[in-house]
C-alpha positions in Angstrom: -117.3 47.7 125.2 -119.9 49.2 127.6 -123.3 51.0 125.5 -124.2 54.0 125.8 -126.7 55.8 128.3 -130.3 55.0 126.8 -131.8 58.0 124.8 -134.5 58.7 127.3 -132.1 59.1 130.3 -129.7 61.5 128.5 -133.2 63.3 127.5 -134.4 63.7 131.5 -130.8 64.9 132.2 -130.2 67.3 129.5 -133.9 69.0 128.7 -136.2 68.4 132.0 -135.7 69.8 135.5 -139.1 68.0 137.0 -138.2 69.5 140.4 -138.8 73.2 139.0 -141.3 72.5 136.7 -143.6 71.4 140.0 -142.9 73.8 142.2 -143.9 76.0 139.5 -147.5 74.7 139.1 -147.8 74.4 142.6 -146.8 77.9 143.5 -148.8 79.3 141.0 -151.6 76.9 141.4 -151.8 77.9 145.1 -151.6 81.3 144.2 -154.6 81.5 141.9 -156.6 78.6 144.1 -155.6 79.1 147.9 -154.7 75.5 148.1 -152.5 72.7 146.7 -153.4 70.6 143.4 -153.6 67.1 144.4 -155.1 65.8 140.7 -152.9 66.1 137.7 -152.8 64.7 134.2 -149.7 65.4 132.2 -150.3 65.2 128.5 -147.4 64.3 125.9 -145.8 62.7 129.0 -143.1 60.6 127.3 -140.8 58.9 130.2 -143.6 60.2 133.2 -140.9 62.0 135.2 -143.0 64.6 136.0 -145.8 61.9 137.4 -143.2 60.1 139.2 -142.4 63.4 141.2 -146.0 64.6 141.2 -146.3 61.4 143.4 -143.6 62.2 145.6 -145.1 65.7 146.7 -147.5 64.2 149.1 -149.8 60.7 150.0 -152.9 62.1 148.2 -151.4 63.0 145.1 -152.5 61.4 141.6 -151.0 61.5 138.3 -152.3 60.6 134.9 -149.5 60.2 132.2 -150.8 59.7 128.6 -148.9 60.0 125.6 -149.2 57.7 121.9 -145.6 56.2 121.9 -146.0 52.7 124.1 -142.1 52.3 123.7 -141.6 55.5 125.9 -143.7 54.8 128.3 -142.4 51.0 128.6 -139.3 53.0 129.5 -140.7 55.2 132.0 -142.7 52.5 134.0 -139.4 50.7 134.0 -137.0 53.4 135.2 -139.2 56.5 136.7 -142.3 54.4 137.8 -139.9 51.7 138.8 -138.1 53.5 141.5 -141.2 54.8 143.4 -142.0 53.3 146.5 -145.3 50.5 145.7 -147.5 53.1 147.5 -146.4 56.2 145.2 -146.1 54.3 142.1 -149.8 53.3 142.4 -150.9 56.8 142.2 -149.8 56.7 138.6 -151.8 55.6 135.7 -150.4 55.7 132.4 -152.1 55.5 129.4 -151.4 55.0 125.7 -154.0 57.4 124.0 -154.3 60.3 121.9 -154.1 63.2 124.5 -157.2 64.6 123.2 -159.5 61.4 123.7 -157.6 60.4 127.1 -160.4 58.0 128.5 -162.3 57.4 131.1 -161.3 58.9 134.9 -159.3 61.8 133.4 -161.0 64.2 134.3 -162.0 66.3 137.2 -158.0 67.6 137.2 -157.0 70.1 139.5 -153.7 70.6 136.8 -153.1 69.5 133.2 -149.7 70.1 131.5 -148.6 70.0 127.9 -144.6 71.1 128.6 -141.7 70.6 126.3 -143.5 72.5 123.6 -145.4 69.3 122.9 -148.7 70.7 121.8 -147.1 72.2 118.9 -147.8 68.8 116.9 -150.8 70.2 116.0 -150.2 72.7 113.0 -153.7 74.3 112.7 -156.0 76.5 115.1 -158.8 74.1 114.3 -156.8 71.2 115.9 -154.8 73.4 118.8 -158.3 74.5 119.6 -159.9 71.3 119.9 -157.2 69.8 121.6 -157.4 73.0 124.2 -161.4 72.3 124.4 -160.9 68.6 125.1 -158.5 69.6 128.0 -161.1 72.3 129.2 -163.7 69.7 129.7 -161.4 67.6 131.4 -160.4 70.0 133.7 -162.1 70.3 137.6 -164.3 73.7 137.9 -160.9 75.0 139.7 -158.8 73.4 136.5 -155.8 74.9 135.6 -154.3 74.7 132.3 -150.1 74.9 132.2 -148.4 75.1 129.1 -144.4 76.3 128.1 -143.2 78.0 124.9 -140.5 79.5 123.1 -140.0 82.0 120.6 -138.2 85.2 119.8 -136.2 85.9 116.3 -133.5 83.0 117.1 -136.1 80.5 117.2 -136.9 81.4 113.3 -133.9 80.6 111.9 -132.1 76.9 111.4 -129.2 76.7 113.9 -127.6 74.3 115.8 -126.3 74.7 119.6 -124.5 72.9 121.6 -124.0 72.6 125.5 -122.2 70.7 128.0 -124.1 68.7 130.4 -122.0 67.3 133.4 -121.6 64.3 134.7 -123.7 63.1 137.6 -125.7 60.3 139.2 -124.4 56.7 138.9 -122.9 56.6 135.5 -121.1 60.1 136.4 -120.1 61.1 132.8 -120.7 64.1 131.2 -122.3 64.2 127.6 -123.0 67.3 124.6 -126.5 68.1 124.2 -126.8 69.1 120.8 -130.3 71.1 119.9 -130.1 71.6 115.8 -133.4 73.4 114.0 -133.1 71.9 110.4 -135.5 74.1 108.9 -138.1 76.9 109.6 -141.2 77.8 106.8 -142.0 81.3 107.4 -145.3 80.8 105.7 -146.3 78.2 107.8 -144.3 78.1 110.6 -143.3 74.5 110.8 -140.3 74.2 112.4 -138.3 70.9 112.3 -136.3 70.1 115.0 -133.8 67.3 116.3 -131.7 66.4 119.5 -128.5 64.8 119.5 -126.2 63.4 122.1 -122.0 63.2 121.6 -120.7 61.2 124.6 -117.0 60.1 125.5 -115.5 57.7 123.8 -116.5 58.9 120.7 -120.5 57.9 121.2 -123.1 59.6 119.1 -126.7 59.3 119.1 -127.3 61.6 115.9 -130.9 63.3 116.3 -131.8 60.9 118.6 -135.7 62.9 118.8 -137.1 64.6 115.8 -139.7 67.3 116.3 -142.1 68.6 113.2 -143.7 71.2 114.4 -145.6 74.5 114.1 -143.8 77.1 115.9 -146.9 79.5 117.7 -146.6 82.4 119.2 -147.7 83.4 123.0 -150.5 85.6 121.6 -151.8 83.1 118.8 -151.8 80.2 121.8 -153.9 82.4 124.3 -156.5 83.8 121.0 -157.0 80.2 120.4 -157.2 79.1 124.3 -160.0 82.0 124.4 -161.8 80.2 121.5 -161.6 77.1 123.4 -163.5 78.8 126.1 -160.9 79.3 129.1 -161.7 82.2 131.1 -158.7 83.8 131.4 -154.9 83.2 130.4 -151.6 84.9 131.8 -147.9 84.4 130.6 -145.0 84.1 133.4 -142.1 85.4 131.7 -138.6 84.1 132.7 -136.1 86.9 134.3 -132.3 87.5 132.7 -129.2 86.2 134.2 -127.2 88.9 132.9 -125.5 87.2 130.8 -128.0 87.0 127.8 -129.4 83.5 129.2 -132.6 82.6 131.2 -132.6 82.7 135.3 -134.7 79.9 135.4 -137.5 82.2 137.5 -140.9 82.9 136.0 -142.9 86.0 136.5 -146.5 87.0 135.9 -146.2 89.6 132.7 -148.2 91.8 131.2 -145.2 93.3 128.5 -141.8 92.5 127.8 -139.0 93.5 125.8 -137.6 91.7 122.2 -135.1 88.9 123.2 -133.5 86.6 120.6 -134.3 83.8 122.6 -138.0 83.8 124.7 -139.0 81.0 127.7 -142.2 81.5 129.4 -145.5 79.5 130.5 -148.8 80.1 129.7 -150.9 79.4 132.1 -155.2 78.8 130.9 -157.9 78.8 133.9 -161.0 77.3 133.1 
């Protein structure tokens, strides 16, 4: 009986689009610096897709991938690392540390990123403030800071979605991405969190990730990146589909209106 796809590979295909979330920080890194990052560091990095297509953006790019679980970066170095060409994949480092104390040669960044809501492991301001301050020092004196979130009412409440990813690539089989939100404290905010997988042939990797976190909210993030002793902060909003989804295109924002379900990157210059 052939196994399953491996729980990091159905992860890149249902939750990350690498491609966009590049030529996001580059746009908006060119836009604010009038010329393109070359040094990045990419915090929580799990699998390092996002390194392995930093690399592929140009010969002078460099990529710094820390994250604490050496199990998923094994995986990464294997499968994202692995099929860079010996040139590219030596512009990638990674290393297993705690993002706030990421070692020596990580710093001077032109970009760091903290995506997939992965900063929200730490529950108080004290810690979300020193982690913020520990990637402010790290940052170059043209530094950028990039960071997504999430909120709105829906995100407040337990639920459980599901949606249909297609088949593609080698395997070419389609899978259900299931995103479930066990529990939310609304004195606390911590949000628990899983991801689950149904594939055919009756596979199931039940809550195949677990997420405990503390849900914040855009104006508690850029209070506390302000504390941390960034300069200036702005929120790119994501535009409507019309049909009460995200279009996938983020705008600079000063305002928006309610929405059930919010996307948007914050983005911290130092």
């Amino acid at each position: 009986m052939p196994t399953p796809p491996h729980r990091h590979l159905l992860y890149q295909r249902a939750v990350q689009c690498v491609q966009a979330e590049v030529d996001f920080v580059d746009a908006t890194f060119r836009a604010l610096r009038g010329r393109p990052p070359r040094r990045m560091r990419e915090d929580f990095c799990g699998t390092a897709a996002t390194c392995a297509e930093w690399v592929r953006r140009g010969p002078r790019r460099e990529a710094l991938g820390v994250d604490l679980d050496g199990e998923t970066l094994d995986w990464g170095r294997a499968h994202n690392l692995g099929r860079l060409t010996p040139a590219r994949a030596r512009r990638v480092e990674l290393r297993r540390r705690d993002v706030r104390a990421p070692g020596p040669g990580a710093d001077r960044m032109d970009a760091i990123l903290a995506m997939n809501f992965s900063y929200w492991v730490f529950k108080t301001r004290s810690a979300l403030r020193g982690y913020f301050r520990s990637v402010r020092r790290s940052l170059g004196r043209e530094g950028v800071f990039f960071m997504d979130i999430y909120g709105g009412w829906e995100s407040m409440k337990p639920q459980r979605e599901r949606r249909p990813i297609g088949g593609g690539g080698r395997r070419g089989r389609g899978f259900i991405y299931w995103w479930e939100q066990e529990s939310f404290d609304p004195i606390t905010h911590r949000l628990v969190c899983h991801i689950s997988f149904s594939l055919p042939g009756r596979w199931r990797i039940r809550r195949a990730f677990t997420y405990d976190w503390r849900l914040w909210t855009i104006p508690e993030v850029r209070e506390v990146l302000a504390e941390a002793g960034f300069s200036r902060s702005s929120v790119y909003w994501e535009g409507d589909d019309g049909k009460g989804g995200g279009n996938g295109e983020f705008t600079l924002a000063q305002t928006a209106e309610a929405d059930p379900c919010v996307l948007a990157y914050i983005v911290a210059e130092r």
